[in-house]
Every structure is written in C-alpha cells, then in structure tokens.
N, C-alpha and C positions, 0 to 999 in steps of 0.2 A: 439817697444822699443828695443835701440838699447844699449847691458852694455860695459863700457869701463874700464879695468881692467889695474893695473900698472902692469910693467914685472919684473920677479926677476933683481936683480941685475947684472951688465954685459951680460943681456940678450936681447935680441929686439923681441921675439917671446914667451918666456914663462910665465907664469902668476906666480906674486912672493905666493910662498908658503903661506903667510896668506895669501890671498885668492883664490887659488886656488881650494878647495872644492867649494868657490861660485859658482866661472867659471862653472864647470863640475853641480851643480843643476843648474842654470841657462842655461844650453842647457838641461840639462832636463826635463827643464817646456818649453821647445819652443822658449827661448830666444837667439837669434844671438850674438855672443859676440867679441871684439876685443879685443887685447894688445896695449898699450900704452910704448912705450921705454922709461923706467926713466930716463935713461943717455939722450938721446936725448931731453929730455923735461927740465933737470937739465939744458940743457946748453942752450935752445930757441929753440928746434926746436918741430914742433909738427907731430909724425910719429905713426902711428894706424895700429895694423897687425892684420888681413886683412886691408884693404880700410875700412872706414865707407860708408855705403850707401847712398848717394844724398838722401837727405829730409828727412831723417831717425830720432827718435826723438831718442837721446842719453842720457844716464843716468850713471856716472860716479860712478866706487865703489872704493875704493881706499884708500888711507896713506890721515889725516889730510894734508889741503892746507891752508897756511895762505891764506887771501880774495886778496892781488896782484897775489898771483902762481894759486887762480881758476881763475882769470878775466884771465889771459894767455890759461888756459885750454880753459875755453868759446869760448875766441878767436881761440885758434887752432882750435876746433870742429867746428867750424862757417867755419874757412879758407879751408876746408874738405868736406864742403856739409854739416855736420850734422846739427841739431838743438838741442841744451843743452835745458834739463829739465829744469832746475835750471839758473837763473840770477843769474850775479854779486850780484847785491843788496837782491835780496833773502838768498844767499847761508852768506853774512854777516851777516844778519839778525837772521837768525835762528845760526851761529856759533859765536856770540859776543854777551852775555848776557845784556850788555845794548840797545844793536836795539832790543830786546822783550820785555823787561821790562816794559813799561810802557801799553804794550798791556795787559800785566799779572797780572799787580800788585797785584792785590786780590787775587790769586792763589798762588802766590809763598812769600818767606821771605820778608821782608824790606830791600832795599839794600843800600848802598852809594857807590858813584865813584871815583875815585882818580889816580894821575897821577903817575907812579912807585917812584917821589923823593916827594914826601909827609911826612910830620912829624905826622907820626900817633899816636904817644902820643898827640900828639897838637891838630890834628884835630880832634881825639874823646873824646878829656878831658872830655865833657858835655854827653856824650853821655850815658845812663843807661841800655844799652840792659847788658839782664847778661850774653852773652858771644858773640864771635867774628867769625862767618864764611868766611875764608880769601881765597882768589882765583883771578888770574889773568881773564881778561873777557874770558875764555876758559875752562882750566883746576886746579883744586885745587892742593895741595901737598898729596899726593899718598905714600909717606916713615912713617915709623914708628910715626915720631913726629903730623902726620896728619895737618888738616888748623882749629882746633878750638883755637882761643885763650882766655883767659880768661880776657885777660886786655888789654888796648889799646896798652902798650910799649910791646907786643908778640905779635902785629900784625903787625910789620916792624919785628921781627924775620920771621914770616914765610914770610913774602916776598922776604927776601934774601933767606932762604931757597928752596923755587920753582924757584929763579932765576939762584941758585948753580944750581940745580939737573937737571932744562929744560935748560938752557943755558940762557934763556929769560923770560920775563915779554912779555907777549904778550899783546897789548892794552894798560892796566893799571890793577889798584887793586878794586878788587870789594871786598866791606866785606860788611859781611852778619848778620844780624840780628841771634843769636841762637835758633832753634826753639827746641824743645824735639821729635824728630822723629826717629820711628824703622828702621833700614838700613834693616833688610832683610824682609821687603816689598816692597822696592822697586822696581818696574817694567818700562817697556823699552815697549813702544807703537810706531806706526809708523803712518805717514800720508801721503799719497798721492795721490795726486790731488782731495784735500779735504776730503778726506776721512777716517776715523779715523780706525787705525788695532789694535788688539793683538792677540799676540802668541797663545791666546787656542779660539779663537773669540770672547771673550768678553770684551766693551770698556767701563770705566766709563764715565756718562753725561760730567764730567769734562774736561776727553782728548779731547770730543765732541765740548764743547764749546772752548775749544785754538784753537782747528782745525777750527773753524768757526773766529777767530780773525787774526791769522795767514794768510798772503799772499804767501806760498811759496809752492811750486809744492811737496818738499818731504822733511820732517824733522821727526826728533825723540822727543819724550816727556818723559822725565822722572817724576815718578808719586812715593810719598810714605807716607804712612799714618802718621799722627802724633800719640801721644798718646793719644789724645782725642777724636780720629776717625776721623779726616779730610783726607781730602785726599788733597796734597800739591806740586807743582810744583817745582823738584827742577831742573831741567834744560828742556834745548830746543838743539835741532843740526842739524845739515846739516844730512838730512837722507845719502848722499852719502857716507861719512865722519864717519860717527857713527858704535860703533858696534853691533855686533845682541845683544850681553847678552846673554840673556837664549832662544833666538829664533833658533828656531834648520834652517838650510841652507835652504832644502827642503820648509818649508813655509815661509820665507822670499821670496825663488824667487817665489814662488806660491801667493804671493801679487804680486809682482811688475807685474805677468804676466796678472794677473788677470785685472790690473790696465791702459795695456798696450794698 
C-alpha cells in the first residue's frame, strides 16, 4: 500500500499541515508515502513526489474531492503506474448519501431527495415527521443555527443557509426524517477491504453487516445510539476523504498497514 498525501500550499514536496502527522505515522508503521502538488493537480496535471511505484496499490488521504476531481485523481494514478484503492463509482457511492441509501435503509433515518430549486413548503405539506434533518448529499450545516428544522418552510432556510456558508449545494437536498438521538455517542469506524475497524478494537454486528452490504475497498461508518438503545447509521464516506474523529494517527495507520 502505497499513501498519497496533498502538499501544502505553493508547495510541490511538503505535505500540507492537516496531514502531515499522517505522513510521518504512516512511515512509521511501514507505509511508503508520496506528495501530490495541489497547484499542479488544481490546474490538470498529475505530479507525485517521489514517483509512485509501477503496480503499487495506492490509497489517497487527503482534502474532500467532489466525484469529477477523484475520477481525475484515479486517472492520474492509473497515468503513473499505480493502481487506486478506490473506483470512481465506489468513492461516489460511499461519498453521496443517496448511492447508499437504499443498501441501509433499515439502519439509518427515512430520507427524501430533492433538487436544490424545490419548493419545500409544497413538497412536505403532507409530510408528518415531527421535525426536519436538512443536508446537502454530503455535508449538513455546521454554524450555530444547525440543520434541524421544525417545519417544512425552515427547510428552504437551511438550505440557503449551507449554500451561503459552503458556496454550494453539492448534489441536491436530502432531508431527514428527526430521529431523538445522543450526539456524543457517536462514533466513527472504518472498513477496509471488507473488514469492519474501531479505534479501541471493538465493532458493533451492525457496522458488520453495512460492511458486508457495502462494495467499496475503504469507507467510514458513522454509528449513534438513539434513546431507546438502537444503534443507527447516520452516515457513510469515502474512507480517504474522512476524518479520523477520535482515532488517534498511530492506529489509523496501523489499520491501513495491517490491511495492506
């Protein structure tokens, strides 16, 4: 396994400071590592320092790629000699909540889909959940006013909202059925190449069974209990893409090496 890390800024050789602790535990569990020029990659080209190694299986850690700027990456790594972990169609899959959705459904919320110019008063008039989890197919709204809303016409608020604060509507709008769930239980598991991780080594059956429905080489699961003791899926990601949470560097890269 071969890791491929973005470079700081104006840089062609240094690894940009979020992850540069990676970097350095992953050479020290064994792992060979390159740089990736963000500026070179910003503009089309694909440049890797060192060389990737001919037939080398590479495994990208890095800044969120919408699924056109991974299919670029893939193709660079391919143009290189390497072989990506991760497809195109995989890395969509696990990073756009409605390609998993329908693999989950019983584990996670009730969701509906929608196109960012939707009249969401109109569309939910009939709808009776008692509240609203609002989020583009990606990322929720993260600022004080959060993504719950109470009623259909505050869920075209938060969607201008996230669209102010990200620039964009990535996808379209997914809103979420409100479940009554503890946020600090939630925990951040890992899969790769079938195989289900967590941070202290213990996996619930649950992450078990997505990791068996799941087709893709490394994604993330996030896992939190409700109040009636379920345990409930509320996302999926591109393991490359994802962050650790509460996973300390050191056994992060001691998965992927162990995996390699």
């Amino acid at each position: 396994m071969h890791l491929l890390f973005p470079s700081a800024p104006f840089s062609k050789v240094v690894v940009d400071d979020e992850y540069a602790g990676e970097c350095e535990a992953a050479r020290s569990a064994g792992l060979e590592c390159s740089v990736l020029c963000a500026q070179d990659f910003d503009e089309g080209r694909f440049v890797a320092r060192p060389a990737l190694p001919g037939g080398s299986k590479v495994l990208y850690r890095g800044w969120m790629l919408a699924p056109e700027e991974y299919t670029r990456l893939h193709e660079g790594i391919i143009s290189k000699g390497g072989v990506p972990v991760t497809s195109p169609a995989q890395y969509r899959q696990c990073h756009y909540l409605p390609e998993w959705y329908s693999q989950c459904l019983d584990f996670t919320p009730e969701t509906l889909f929608f196109s960012r110019d939707t009249d969401f008063k109109l569309a939910l008039a009939m709808q009776t959940w008692p509240a609203f989890f609002v989020k583009d197919y990606v990322k929720s709204l993260t600022t004080k006013r959060g993504s719950i809303a109470a009623n259909a016409a505050e869920v075209g608020e938060i969607v201008n909202l996230t669209e102010q604060f990200r620039g964009k509507i990535e996808g379209g709008v997914c809103v979420r059925k409100y479940e009554d769930l503890m946020p600090e239980t939630e925990e951040r598991y890992f899969v790769l190449n079938g195989r289900a991780y967590g941070r202290d080594g213990d996996v619930p059956q649950l992450v078990s069974e997505i990791a068996s429905r799941i087709k893709s080489a490394f994604f993330s699961v996030d896992i939190v209990e409700g109040v009636d003791g379920r345990l409930r899926l509320i996302e999926l990601g591109d393991g490359q893409v994802s962050s650790r949470k509460k996973w300390s560097m050191d056994t992060f890269m001691r998965m992927i090496a162990d995996a390699a």
